[in-house]
C-alpha positions as a printed Julia matrix, in Angstrom:
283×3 Matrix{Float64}:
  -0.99  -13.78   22.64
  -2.62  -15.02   19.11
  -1.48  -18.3    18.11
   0.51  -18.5    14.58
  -1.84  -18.96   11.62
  -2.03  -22.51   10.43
  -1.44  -22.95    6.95
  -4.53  -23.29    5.93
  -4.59  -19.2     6.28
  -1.86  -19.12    3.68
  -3.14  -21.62    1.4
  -5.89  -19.5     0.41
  -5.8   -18.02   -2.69
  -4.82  -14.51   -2.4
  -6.42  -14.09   -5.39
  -6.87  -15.5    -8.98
  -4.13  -14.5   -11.7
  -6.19  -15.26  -14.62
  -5.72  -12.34  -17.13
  -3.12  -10.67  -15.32
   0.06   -9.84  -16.64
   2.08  -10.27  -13.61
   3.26  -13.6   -11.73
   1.78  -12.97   -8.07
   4.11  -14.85   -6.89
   6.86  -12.79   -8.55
   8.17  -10.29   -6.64
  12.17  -10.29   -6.22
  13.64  -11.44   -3.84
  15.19   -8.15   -2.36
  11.66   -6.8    -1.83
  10.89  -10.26    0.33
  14.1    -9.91    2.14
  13.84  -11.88    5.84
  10.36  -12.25    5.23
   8.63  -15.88    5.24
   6.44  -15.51    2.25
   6.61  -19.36    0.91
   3.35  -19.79    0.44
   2.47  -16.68   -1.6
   0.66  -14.92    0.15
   2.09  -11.63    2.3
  -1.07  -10.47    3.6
  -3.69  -12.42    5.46
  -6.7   -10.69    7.34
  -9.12  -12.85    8.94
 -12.01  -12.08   11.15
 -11.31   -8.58   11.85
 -13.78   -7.13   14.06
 -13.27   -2.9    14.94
 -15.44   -1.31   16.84
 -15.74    2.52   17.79
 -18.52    3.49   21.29
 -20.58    0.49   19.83
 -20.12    1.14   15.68
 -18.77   -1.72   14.08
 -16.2    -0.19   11.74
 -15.47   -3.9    10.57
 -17.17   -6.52   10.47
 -15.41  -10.18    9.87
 -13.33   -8.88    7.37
 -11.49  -11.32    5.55
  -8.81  -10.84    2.9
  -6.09  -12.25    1.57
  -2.7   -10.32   -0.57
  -0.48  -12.28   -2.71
   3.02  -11.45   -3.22
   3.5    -9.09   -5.66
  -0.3    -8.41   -6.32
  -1.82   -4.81   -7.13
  -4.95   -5.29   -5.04
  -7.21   -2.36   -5.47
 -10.3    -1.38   -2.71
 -13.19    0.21   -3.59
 -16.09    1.06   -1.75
 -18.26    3.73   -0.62
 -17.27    6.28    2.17
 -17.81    4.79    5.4
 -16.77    1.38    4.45
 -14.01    0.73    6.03
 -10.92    0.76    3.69
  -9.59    3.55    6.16
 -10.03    1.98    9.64
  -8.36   -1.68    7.58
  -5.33    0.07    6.71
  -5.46    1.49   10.46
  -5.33   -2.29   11.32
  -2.71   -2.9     8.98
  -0.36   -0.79    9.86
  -0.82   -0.51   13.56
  -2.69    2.75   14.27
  -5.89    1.01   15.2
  -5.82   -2.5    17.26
  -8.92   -4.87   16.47
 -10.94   -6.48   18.96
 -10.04   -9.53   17.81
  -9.27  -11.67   14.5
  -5.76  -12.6    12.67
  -3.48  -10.01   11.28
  -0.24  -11.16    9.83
   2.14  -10.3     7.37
   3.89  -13.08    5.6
   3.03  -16.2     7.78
   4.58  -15.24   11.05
   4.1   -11.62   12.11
   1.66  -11.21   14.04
   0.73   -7.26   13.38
  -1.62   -7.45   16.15
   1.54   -7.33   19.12
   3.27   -5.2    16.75
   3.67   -1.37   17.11
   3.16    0.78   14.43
   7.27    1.41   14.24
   7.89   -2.31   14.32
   5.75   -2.89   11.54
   7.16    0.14    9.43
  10.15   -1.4    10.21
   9.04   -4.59    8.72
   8.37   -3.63    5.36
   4.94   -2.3     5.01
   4.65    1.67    3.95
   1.6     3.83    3.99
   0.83    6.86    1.85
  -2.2     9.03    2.75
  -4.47   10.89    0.58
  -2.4    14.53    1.22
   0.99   14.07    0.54
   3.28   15.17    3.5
   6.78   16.28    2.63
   9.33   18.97    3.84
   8.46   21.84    1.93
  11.73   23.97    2.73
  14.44   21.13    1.72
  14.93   20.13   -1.26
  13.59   16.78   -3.32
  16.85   14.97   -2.62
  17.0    15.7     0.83
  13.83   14.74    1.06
  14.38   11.33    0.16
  17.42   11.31    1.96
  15.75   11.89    5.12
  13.33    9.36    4.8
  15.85    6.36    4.45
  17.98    7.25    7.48
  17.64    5.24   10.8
  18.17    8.32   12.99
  14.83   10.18   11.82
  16.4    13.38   13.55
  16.04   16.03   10.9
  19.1    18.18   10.98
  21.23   14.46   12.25
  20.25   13.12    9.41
  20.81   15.7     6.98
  24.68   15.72    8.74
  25.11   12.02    8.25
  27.27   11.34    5.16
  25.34    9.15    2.36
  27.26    5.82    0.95
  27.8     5.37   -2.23
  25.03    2.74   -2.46
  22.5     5.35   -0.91
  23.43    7.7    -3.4
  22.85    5.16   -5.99
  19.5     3.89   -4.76
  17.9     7.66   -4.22
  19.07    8.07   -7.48
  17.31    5.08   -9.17
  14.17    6.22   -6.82
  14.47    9.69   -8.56
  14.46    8.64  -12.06
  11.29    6.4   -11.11
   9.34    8.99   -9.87
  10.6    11.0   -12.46
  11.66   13.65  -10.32
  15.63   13.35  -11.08
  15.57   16.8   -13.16
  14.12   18.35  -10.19
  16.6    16.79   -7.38
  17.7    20.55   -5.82
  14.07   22.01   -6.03
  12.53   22.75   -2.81
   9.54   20.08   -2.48
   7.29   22.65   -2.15
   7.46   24.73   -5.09
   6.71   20.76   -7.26
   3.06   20.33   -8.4
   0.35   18.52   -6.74
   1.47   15.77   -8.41
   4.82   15.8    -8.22
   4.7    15.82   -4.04
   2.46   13.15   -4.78
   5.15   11.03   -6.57
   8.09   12.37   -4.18
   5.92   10.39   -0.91
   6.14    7.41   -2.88
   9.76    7.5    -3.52
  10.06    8.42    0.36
   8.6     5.12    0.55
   9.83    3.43   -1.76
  13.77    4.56   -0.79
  12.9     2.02    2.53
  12.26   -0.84    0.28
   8.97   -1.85    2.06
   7.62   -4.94    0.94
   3.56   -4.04    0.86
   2.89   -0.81    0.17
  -0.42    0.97    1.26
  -1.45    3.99   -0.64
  -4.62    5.97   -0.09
  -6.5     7.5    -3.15
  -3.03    8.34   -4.47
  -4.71    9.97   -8.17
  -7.14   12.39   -6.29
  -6.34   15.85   -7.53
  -3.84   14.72  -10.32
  -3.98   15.47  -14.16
  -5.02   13.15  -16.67
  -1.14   13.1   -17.77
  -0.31   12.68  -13.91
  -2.7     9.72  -13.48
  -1.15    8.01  -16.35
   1.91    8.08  -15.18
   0.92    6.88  -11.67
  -0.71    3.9   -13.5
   2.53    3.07  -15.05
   4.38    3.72  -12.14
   1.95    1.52   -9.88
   1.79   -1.32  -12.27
   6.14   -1.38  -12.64
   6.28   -1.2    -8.79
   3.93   -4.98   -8.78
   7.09   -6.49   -9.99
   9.07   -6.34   -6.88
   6.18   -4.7    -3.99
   2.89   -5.81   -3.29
   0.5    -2.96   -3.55
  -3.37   -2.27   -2.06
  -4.53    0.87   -4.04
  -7.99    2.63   -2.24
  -9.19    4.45   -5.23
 -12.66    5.89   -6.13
 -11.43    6.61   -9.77
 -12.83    3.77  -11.79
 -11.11    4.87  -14.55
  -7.99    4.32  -12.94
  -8.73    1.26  -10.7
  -9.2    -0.19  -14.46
  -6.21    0.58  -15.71
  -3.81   -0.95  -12.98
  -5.76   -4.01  -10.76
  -4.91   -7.73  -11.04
  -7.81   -8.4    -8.51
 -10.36   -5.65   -6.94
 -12.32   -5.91   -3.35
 -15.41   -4.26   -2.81
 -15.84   -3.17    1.32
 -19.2    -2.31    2.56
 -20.28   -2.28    6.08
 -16.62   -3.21    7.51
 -17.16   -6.5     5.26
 -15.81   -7.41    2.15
 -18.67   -7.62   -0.43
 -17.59   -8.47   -3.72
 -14.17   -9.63   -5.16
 -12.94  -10.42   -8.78
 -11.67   -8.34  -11.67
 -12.98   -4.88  -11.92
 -15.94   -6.28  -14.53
 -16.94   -8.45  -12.51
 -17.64   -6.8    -9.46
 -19.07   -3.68  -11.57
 -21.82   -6.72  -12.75
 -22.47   -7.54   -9.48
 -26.05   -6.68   -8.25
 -25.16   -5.73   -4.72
 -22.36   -3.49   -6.0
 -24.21   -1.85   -8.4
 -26.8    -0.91   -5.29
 -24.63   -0.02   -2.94
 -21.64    2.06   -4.56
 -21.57    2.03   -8.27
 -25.5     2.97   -8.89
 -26.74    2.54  -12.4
């Protein structure tokens, strides 16, 4: 059993709010519901060590997420931004180091329902809907507790599930296409409709996974917006290879390379830093 971080784990700044728009520390309290998150920081990752039949597919990682923070992670293939969220979330367990979310869950003697349950949502790179029901149901079925597919469909909505799948809908901008089977929307638009499957749970951290890749320009706009009014009340780690976009949205970027964390800062400054430059961004 891993002992509960001291606080010296949350003291350390998640990450420095200096030009950013957003309080990191801002996030409302409905999205921080039953979570102990007084020190500001939701995420803490320290000494994370994965390994595979002898690769190291992390290496000491150490990182920190502040409440209500759009962290993005860059990095080139192989770094390890895949195998982290893995860690995060459950899927993979580390040989050792400190996982916790908010100061006292330990997400290392958590299973991966437990810590759904908990608040933190994942979005892959392909988004993964039910193609033959329709965008409502859709988000319907992801906020029931029986995740039965036709019991949940039979279960009668409340009023204030009705309400909050609506407010999800208009976010996404999907409300105009409530009735439309999810698989006749746009790349993009199944894109948007996973996020408000997640975002219908009200998860606290939200992971998503190169969630622009394949979109139009007008698409990835949009998804900026989106990503940057969801920081007010979620905390958000964004892997992203668009530059572009990573630009447009991040109060604080992390470079991983080698399992490690190599850089950190705002995008200009890691994008200035030498070992970046060599390793990922080239010249």
């Amino acid at each position: 059993m891993r002992a509960t971080p001291v606080p010296e784990f949350m003291l350390e700044p998640a990450f420095d709010p200096a030009g950013s728009g957003r309080d990191p520390i801002g996030a409302s309290a409905a999205a921080t519901k039953g979570l102990n998150i007084r020190h500001g920081t939701i995420l803490t990752l320290e000494d994370i060590n994965v390994s595979f039949d002898g690769f190291k597919a992390l290496t000491n990682l150490t990182l920190y997420i502040g409440v209500g923070e759009l962290r993005c992670i860059i990095g080139p293939n192989g770094a390890g931004k895949t195998t982290m969220m893995d860690v995060i979330t459950g899927k993979t367990r580390p040989d050792n180091g400190v996982a916790y979310f908010g100061e006292t869950l330990d997400l290392t003697q958590m299973s991966e329902v437990e810590i759904a349950q908990s608040g933190i949502g994942r979005k892959f790179q392909k988004p993964t809907v039910f193609e033959a029901l329709s965008v409502f149901e859709n988000l319907e079925l992801a906020q029931k507790t029986n995740k039965s597919v036709w019991a949940s469909l039979r279960a009668k909505l409340s009023g204030e599930q009705r309400d909050r799948i609506d407010e999800v809908l208009q976010t996404i901008k999907l409300d105009a296409s409530r009735s439309r089977p999810a698989g006749l929307l746009s790349h993009g638009q199944k894109q948007f409709l996973e996020i408000g499957m997640l975002l219908v749970q009200d998860p606290q951290l939200l992971l998503l996974d190169e969630p622009v890749a394949g979109m139009t320009d007008a698409e990835t706009e949009f998804t900026a917006e989106l990503f940057k009014s969801l920081a007010r009340k979620h905390s958000l780690m964004v892997v992203e290879h668009d530059m572009g976009f990573v630009g447009s949205i991040a109060d604080h970027v992390t470079v991983l390379h080698q399992g490690s964390v190599l850089a950190e800062g705002s995008l200009e400054q890691v994008q200035a830093d030498e070992r970046v430059i060599e390793v990922y961004l080239g010249r």
